[in-house]
C-alpha positions in Angstrom: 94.2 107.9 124.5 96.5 105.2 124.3 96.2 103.0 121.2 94.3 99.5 121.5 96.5 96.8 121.8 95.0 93.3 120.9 95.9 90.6 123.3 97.8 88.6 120.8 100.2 91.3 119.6 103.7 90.1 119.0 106.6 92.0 121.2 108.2 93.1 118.2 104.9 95.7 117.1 105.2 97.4 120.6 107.2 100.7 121.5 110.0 99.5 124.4 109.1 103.0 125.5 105.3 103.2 125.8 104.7 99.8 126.2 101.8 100.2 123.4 101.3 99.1 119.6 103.2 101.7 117.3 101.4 104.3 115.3 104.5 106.0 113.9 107.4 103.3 114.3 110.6 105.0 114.1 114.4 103.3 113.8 116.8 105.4 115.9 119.7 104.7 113.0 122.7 104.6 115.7 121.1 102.2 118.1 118.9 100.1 115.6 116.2 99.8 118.1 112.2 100.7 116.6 110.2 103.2 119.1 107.6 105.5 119.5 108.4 108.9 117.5 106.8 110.8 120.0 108.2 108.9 122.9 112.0 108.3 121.4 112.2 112.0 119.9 110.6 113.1 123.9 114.2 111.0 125.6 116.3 111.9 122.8 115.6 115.8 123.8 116.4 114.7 127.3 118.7 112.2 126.9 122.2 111.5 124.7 122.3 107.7 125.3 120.1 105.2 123.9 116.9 104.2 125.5 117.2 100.8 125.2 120.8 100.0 125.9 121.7 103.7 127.5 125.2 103.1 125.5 126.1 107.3 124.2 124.7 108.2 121.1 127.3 110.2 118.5 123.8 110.8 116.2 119.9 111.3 116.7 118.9 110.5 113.3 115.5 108.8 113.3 114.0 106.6 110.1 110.7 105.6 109.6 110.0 101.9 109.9 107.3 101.2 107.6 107.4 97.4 108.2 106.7 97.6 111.5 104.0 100.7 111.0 102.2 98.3 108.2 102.6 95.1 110.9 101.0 97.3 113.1 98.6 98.6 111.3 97.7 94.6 110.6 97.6 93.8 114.5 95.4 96.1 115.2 92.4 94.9 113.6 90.5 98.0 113.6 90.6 101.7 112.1 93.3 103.9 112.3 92.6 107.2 115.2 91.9 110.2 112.2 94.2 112.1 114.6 97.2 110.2 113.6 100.1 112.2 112.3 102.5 110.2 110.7 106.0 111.3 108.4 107.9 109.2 106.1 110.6 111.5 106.2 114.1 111.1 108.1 114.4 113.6 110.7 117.9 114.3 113.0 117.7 115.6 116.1 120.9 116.6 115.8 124.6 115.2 117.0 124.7 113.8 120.7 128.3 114.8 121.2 128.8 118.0 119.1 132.7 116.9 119.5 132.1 114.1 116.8 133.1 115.4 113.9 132.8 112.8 111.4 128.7 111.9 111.7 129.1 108.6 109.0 130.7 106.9 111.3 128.0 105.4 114.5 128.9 104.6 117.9 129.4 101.1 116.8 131.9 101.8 114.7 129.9 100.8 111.2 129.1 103.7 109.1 125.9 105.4 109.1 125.6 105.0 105.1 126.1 101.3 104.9 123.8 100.6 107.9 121.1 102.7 106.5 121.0 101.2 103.1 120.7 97.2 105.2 117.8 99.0 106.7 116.3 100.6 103.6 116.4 96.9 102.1 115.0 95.4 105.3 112.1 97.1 105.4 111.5 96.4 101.4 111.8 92.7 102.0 109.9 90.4 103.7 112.7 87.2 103.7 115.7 90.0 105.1 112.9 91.2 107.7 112.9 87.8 108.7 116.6 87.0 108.5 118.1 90.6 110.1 115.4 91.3 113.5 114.8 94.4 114.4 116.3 93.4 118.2 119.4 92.3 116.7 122.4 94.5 115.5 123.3 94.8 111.9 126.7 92.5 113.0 125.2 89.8 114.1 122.4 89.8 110.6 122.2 86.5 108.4 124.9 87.2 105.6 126.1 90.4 106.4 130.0 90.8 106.8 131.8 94.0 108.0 135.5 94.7 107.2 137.6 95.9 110.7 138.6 99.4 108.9 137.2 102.7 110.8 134.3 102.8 110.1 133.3 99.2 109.7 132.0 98.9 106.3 129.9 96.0 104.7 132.3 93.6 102.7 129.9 90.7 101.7 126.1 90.0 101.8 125.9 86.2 101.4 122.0 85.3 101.9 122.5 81.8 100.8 119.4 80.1 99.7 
């Protein structure tokens, strides 16, 4: 059965796919969108194109978001289903295109390395969190400057005060 959702629960803590409060929040690395496991790694086996923006995916590497899983886990106000299966490991579903051949470099052009550290530390830090949203790509984060170079690499992180 479909996880309860409380009325109050904030957009952010539900899967674009399901429509429901995560269990086992996942970042699709390429797109930087947060879904479902289940329900992203169920289009991803379907599907080469993001499921939120349908741009083509060169990667299908999936990261757990344990932000959003312990945000979640908050919301919900009430035990956790003992049938919940959850992994803190990265898993890739393999290359979209197999005709990529260089798989540090995303469909956006930034490279898969530099993104995933910004996402390793957002996930560690409440105030980034805050300052780089999950809905938001990693060039248009608080602070974070990308050179023009193939692949776009991070230059600068200026978080101010």
């Amino acid at each position: 059965s479909p996880p309860s959702m409380p009325a109050d629960a904030v957009p952010e803590l539900v899967c674009p796919i399901t429509q429901q409060l995560f269990e086992d929040p996942v970042l699709l690395v390429e797109d930087g969108y947060t879904y479902e496991r289940s329900a992203v790694t169920a289009w991803l086996e379907q599907n080469d194109t993001s499921p939120m923006s349908g741009a083509p995916l060169a990667t299908k590497m999936l990261a757990p978001n344990m932000l959003v899983r312990q945000q979640a886990d908050a919301a919900r106000r009430e035990e956790l289903p003992s049938d919940i299966v959850r992994t803190n490991e990265v898993t890739s579903l393999g290359g979209a295109n197999q005709n990529v051949p260089d798989h540090s470099t995303l469909s956006t052009g930034l490279h898969v390395g530099d993104v995933g550290v910004l996402l390793s530390w957002r996930a560690r830090n409440d105030v980034l969190a805050n300052r780089w949203p999950n809905n938001a790509p990693p060039t248009e984060w608080y602070g974070v400057h990308f050179d023009s170079s193939a692949p776009r690499r991070v230059t600068e992180i200026d978080l101010g005060s």
